[in-house]
C-alpha positions in Angstrom: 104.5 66.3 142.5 104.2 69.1 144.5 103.1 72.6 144.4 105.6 75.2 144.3 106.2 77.8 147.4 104.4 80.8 147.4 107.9 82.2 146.3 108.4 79.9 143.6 104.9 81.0 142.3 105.8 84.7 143.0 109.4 84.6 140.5 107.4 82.3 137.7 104.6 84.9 137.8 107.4 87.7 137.0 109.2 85.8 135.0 105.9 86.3 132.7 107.2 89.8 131.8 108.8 90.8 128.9 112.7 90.7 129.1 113.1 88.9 132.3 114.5 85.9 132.9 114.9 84.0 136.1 117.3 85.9 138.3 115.7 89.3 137.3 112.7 87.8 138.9 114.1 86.1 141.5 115.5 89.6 142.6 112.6 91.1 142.1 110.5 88.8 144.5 113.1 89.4 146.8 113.3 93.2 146.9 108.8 93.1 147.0 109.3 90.8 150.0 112.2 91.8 151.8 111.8 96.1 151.0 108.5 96.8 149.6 105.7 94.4 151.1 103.0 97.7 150.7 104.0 97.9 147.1 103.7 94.3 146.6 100.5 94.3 147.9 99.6 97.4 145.7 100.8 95.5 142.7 99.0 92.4 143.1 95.6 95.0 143.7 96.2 96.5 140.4 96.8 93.4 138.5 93.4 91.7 140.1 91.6 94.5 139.3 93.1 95.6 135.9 92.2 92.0 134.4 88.8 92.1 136.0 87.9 95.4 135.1 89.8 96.3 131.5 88.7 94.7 128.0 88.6 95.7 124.6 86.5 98.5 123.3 83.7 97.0 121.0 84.7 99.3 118.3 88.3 99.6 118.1 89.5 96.6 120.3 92.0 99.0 122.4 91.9 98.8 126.0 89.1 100.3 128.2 86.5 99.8 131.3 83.8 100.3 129.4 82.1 99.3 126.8 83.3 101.5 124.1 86.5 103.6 124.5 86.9 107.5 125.3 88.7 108.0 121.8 85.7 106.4 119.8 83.0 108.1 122.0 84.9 112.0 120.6 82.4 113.7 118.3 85.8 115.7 117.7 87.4 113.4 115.9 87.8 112.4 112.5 85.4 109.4 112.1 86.2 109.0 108.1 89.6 108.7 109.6 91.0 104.9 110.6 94.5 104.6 111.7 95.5 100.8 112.4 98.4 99.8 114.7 99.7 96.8 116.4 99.1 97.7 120.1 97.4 100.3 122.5 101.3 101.8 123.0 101.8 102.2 119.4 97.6 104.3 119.6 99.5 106.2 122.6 102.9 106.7 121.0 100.4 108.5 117.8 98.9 110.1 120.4 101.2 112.4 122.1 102.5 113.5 118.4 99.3 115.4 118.8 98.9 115.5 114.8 96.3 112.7 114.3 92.6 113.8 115.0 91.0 110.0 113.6 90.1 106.9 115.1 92.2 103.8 115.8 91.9 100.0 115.5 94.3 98.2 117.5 94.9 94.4 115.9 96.7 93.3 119.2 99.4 91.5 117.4 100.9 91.5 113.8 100.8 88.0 111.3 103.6 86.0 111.9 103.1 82.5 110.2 105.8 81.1 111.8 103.9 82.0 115.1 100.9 80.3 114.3 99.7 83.7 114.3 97.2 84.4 111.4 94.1 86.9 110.6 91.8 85.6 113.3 94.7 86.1 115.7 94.6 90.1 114.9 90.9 90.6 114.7 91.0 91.1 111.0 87.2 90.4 110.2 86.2 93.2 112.9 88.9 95.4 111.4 87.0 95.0 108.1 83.1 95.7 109.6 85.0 98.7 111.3 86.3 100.2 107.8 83.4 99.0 105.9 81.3 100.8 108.4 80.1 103.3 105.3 81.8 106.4 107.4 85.7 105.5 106.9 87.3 106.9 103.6 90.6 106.3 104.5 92.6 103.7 106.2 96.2 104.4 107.5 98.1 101.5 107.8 101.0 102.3 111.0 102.0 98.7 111.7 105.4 98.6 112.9 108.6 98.9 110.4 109.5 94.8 110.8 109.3 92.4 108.4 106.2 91.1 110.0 104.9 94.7 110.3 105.4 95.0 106.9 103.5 91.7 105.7 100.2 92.4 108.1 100.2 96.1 106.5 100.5 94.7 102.8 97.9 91.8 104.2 95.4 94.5 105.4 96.0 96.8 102.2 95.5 94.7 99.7 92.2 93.4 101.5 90.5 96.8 102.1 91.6 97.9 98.5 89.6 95.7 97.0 86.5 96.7 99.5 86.9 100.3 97.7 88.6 102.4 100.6 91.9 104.4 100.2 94.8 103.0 102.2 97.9 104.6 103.1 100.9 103.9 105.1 103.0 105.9 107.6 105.8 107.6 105.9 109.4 106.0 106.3 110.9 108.3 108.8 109.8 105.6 111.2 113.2 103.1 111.3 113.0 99.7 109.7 112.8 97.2 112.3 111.7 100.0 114.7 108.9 99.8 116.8 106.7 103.0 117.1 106.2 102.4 121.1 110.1 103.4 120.9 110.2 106.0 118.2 110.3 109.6 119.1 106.7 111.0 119.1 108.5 114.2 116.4 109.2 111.3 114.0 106.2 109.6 114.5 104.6 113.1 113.9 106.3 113.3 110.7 105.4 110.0 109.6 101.9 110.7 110.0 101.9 114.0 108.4 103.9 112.3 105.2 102.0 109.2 104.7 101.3 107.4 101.5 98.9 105.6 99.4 99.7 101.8 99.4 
C-alpha cells in the first residue's frame, strides 16, 4: 500500500478539526497552498511548537508552559475557592465574566459511558487531592448544561459531599444543552453569581 501524497496527508490532518469534513479540508489545503504558503508555514510552526511546548498545569490540569499555571500561581485569588469545568474555554469563558476570583480544575472531558469515557478519563482522582487539599471550602461544579454535563456534575457532587466540602452548581441561566464556551459571558456572570448548593 502506499503512502498518501503530501496533500493527501495535509486534508486528513485538517480533517482532524472539529466540524470539518472532507471538502472543507480539501479547500482548505488548497487555499494554504495555492494563496497562503507563509501562513501555512506559520501554522504548521505553531502546531510543532504548541504540542512540544504546552501541557497541563500540575495543579489544575489547564493548559500552560510551565509547570504550574499563571491562575494557580495568583496570591489574589480565592484559594478556598474551586470552580470545575469541562475545558480551558469554558475557565476562559468564566473568565471574561470577570466575577469569579477562585481557582479552576479543568477535567478535560465530561463522563460519557457510552464513550468509554469514565473517571480516569477526566482526572477525577487529582480533582479529589486538589479539593481535599485542606484549603478548598467550596467546590462549584460548572460542567456544561447536557445530559452528560449533568451526570459528571452529580458524579463529582455526590463524591466530594461525602469528603465533607460544600458543593454547588452554576445557576440555570446557562441553557440546557448549552455549552458555556458559547454562552454570553453576562449569563455566565449571572450563573456564577446565583449558584447553588447540590
Amino acid at each position: 500500500m502506499k503512502s498518501p501524497s503530501s496533500l493527501e496527508f495535509l486534508t486528513e490532518a485538517l480533517r482532524r478539526l472539529p466540524g470539518v469534513g472532507p471538502k472543507s479540508a480539501q479547500r482548505m489545503a488548497f487555499h494554504l497552498l495555492q494563496h497562503d504558503r507563509d501562513g501555512a508555514a506559520m501554522l504548521g510552526r505553531a502546531l510543532s511548537q504548541a504540542v512540544a511546548q504546552i501541557h497541563h498545569c500540575e495543579k489544575c490540569n489547564t493548559f500552560t508552559e510551565n509547570e504550574v499555571c499563571e491562575t494557580c500561581l495568583d496570591l489574589e485569588r480565592e484559594a478556598g475557592l474551586l470552580c470545575v469545568v469541562e475545558t480551558p474555554g469554558d475557565q476562559l469563558m468564566i473568565e471574561q465574566t470577570l466575577t469569579y476570583k477562585g481557582l479552576y480544575f479543568v477535567l478535560m472531558g465530561r463522563l460519557s459511558p457510552l464513550d468509554g469515557i469514565g473517571p480516569k478519563d477526566i482526572h477525577l482522582e487529582k480533582l479529589i487531592a486538589r479539593a481535599t487539599d485542606g484549603v478548598v471550602t467550596e467546590v462549584v461544579l460548572a460542567t456544561n448544561f447536557t445530559n452528560e454535563g449533568e451526570a459528571t456534575a452529580h458524579y463529582i457532587s455526590e463524591t466530594l459531599k461525602v469528603r465533607g466540602l460544600k458543593v454547588s452548581r452554576l445557576a440555570r441561566g446557562v441553557p440546557v444543552g448549552g455549552e458555556l464556551e458559547y454562552v454570553d459571558a453576562g449569563t455566565i456572570a449571572r450563573a456564577m453569581l446565583d449558584r447553588r448548593s447540590t
